[in-house]
Structure formats: C-alpha cells, structure tokens
N, C-alpha and C positions, 0 to 999 in steps of 0.2 A: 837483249838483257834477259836473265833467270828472274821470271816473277817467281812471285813466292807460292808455297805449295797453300791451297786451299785450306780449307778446315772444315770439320764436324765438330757437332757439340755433343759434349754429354750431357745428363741431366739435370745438372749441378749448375750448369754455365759453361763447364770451363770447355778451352775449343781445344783440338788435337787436330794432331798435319791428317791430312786425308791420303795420303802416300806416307808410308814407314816403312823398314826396315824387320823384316823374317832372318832368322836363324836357325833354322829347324836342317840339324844335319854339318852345320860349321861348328866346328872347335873339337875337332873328330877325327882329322889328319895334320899331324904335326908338321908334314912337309908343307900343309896349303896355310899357315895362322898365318904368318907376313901377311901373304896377299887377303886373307880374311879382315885381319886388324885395318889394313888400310883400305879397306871396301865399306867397314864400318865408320870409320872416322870422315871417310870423303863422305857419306853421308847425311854426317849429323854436318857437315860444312855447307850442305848443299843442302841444308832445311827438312832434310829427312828424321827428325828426333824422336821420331816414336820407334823405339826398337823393341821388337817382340822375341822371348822367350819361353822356356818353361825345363822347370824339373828334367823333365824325360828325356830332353833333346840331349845328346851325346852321355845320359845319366850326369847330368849338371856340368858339361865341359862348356857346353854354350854360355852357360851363364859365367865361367869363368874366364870365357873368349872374352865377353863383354866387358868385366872387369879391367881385365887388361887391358883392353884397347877404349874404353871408354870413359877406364874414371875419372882422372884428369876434369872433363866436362861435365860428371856427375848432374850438376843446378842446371844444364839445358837438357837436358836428356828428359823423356816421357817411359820411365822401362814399364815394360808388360812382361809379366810372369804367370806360369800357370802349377798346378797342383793336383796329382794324380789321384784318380777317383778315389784307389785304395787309401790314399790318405785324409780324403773326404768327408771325416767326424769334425765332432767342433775340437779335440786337443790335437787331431790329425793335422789339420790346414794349420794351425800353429806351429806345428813341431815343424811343418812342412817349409812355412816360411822363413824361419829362422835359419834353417838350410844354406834357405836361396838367395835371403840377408847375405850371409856368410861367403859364398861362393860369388855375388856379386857386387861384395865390402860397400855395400851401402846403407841407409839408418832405414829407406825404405822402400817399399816397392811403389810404384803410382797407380798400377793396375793390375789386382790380381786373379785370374781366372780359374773355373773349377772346369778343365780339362776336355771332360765329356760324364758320361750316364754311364754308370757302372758299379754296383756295389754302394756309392757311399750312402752314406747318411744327410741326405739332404737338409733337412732341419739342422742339424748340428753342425753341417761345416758352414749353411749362413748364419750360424751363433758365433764359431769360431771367425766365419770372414767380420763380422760386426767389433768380436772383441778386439781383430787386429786394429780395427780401422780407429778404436776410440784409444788404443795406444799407443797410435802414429808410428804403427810396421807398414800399415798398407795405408793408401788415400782415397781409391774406392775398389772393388769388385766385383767382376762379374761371371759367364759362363762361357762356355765352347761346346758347341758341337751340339746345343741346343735345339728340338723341333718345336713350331707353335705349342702342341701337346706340354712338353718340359715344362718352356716360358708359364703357360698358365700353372702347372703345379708351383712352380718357384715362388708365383706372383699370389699365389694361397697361403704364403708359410709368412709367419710374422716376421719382420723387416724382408722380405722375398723382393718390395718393392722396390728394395736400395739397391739393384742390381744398374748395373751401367751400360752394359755391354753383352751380348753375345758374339762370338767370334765362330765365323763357319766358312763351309768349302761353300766356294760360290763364285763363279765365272762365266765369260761368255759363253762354254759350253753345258757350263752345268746350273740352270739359271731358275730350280726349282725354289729357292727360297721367294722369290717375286710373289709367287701364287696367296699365299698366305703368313710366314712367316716376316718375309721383312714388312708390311704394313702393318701388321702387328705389332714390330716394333718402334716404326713410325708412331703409330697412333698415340705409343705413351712415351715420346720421346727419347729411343734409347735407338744411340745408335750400331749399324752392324758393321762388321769387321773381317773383311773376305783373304783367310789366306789360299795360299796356292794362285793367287790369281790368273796365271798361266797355265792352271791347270799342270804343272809340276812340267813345263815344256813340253805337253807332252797337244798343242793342239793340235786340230786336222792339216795337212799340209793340202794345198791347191783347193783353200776357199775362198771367200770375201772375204778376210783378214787380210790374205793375199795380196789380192788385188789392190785393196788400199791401201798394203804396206808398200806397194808397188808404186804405185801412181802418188804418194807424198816423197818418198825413198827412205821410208825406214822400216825398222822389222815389222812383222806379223805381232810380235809379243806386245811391240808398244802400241798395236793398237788395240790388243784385249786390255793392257793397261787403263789407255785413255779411253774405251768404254767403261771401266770401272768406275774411273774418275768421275766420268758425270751420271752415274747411277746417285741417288739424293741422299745422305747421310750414310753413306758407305764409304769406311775408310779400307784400304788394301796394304798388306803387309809382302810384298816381292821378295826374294830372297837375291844376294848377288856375292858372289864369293870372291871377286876382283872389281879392282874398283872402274875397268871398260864397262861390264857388267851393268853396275852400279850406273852410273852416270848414262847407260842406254833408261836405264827405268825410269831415272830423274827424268831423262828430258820428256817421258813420256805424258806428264803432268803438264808438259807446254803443248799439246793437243788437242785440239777443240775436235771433236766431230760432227759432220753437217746432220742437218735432219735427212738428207738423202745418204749420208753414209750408213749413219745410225739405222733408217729402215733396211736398207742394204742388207746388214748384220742378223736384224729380226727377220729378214726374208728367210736367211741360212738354218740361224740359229734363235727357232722360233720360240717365244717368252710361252710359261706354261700353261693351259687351260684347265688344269686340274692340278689337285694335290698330290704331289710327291714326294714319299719319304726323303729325308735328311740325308744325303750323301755326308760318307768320313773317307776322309785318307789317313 
C-alpha cells in the first residue's frame, strides 16, 4: 500500500507534502503538454499537491500548463509561485501577481516567492508581498535562492519575519546549505525547499547511489530522492514530464535509508566543514 507522503511545517502551523511537483521548463513544447498534463494530474492523485512554479518558467506558459491541467482540483492543490527580482518593488510583486492570478485562473496563490537577489527593492517588495497577503491574492511568502547573509537582511526589514520559506539548489551533491544556512532556518522554524533535487539528472554515474540503487533495484535518482526525504524539514520539488517519470519519484518517498546506507552516502559525498557560497541554477 502507498503511505501517504510526509510533511513539513511552515511557521504558521499549517503542514505541506514534503515531496511536490517542479515545472521549471514544461509547458514550452506543445508536442510534450498531453504527456505534461497527465504527469501533473497523476500527481496530485498520488499525494503530490504541492506544485511549484514561477513567472519566468516558459515566461508564464508553466503556469498556464497548470491552469489547464490543474484547475478542476484547484481546493487540493498547494500552488507555489515566484516573481522576478526586476519586478521586486512593492507595486512590482503586485503587478507581478495579478499576472500569475491570471495565467493560473485562480483567486490565489498559497505561496509566493521572490525569485532570487538581483536589483529589487527588498524593503518594498515585502510591503508589496504583506499587502497581497492582507488581500487574499497570496496566503504566505517567502524567498529563493537565499544565502544565511540574505535571510538575515530580510529578517531586519519590518514584517522580514513573515517569511515562510526559502527555496534553494540543494542535493546530495551539492550539500552546502547544511553548514549554516539550513540550521539557520531551522532555528526560527522555517522550512527549506530543495529544487533540482537530482541535481537536473545530471549526478555522478558509478557511485554509492549506484550501488544502493543496485542492491534495492531501483534508480540511482530515487535514492538522492529518498536522502532528501529524510533530511528534517526539507521539502523537494522533482520535476517529471510523463507520468512513468512521475510515479518513479512518487515511489521514492516509500524509501527509508539505513544508517549504514545514509553513512555510505556521507563517505562519497561528504556534508560540509566550512561555509560555502549559495549555488544557483
């Protein structure tokens, strides 16, 4: 039987699946939406309802993917949106969201992130993310692509502390947020949001993934999956463009790894002893 996917909490209370559903790059070939639409919908069937987005992704065709293949179930869905830095003012992220309303015919978004560091007006676009929120466009917000450095400016700006989330690259390979930023966000309960978690398929071939993809009999990928999973208040956003795809990441979430696979992994792909800037994809 399919247990149910786990959860993290945000700050608020409320919990969200700890495996969801990335888009970053569907809704951008019109030969592949079939099989997009039905990778998405098998999805949210199969407990995946956090679906992530943003502006930039296809210049808003993702979030029209989702539209369509999504609205229907609108009330179960968790949508995550994002808003590019240049739109980053406080009338900016407004203008920005009304958009993204628009393009993903909903009253609102549940989670909306500022993108990354670049130009905006930090103060202003968490005035503008406050006014969406008290006018029930958005339900909370937070950032992307965030370093510990960032988080403390953010957490200096009046309501800075209403942040929810930071969303970042972060995988078995790339495992530098551990050192200081994800305890950091632990500490004030906010939880982090690892996309690429496969590192965009791009990880080392003939490691310990290998091996223990070998020796259970499934891929290499579901088990940088199900190391994500049980990293503590870290949810993963996969991306799967067919719904075989799909349903390989789903099951990934029914993996437990042992303490001697777990060490295993840290023998390879060792956690970091020092601070390391913030990787972007």
């Amino acid at each position: 039987m399919t247990r149910s996917i786990e959860t993290v909490t945000l700050p608020t209370g409320e919990a969200i699946p700890k495996l969801g559903q990335g888009t970053w790059e569907m809704g951008e070939r019109p030969n592949a939406r079939q099989e997009e639409i039905a990778a998405l919908r098998a999805g949210v069937e199969l407990g995946m309802t956090l679906i992530d987005t943003a502006e930039m992704y296809g210049d808003g065709e993702s979030e029209k993917l989702i539209a369509e293949a999504l609205g229907s179930v609108r009330d179960d869905l968790f949508l995550v949106s994002k808003v590019y830095p240049h739109n980053g003012t406080e009338r900016g992220v407004q203008a920005a969201c009304e958009r993204s309303l628009k393009r993903l015919k909903t009253d609102r978004i549940d989670l909306y992130l500022l993108h990354w560091r670049g130009g905006e007006d930090l103060k202003g676009a968490v005035a503008g993310f406050e006014k969406l929120k008290r006018d029930g466009k958005i339900r909370h917000w937070g950032v992307s692509n965030f370093d510990t450095d960032d988080m403390e400016e953010l957490f200096d700006l009046a309501s800075g502390d209403a942040c929810a989330t930071n969303q970042v690259l972060y995988n078995v390979v790339r495992r530098g947020p551990e050192f200081d930023l994800l305890p950091w966000l632990r500490e004030r309960g906010l939880p982090a949001m690892a996309y690429s978690p496969v590192d965009h398929a791009r990880l080392p071939k003939k490691s310990v993934l290998d091996d223990i993809a070998a020796a259970r009999g499934v891929s290499m990928f579901q088990i940088a999956l199900a190391w994500l999973m049980q990293q503590p208040q870290v949810c993963s956003i996969p991306k799967a463009s067919n719904v075989a795809h799909l349903k390989e990441n789903r099951a990934a979430a029914e993996l437990e790894l042992s303490v001697d696979e777990l060490a295993k992994i840290d023998a390879q792909f060792k956690p970091p002893k020092a601070k390391r800037s913030l990787e972007m994809l």
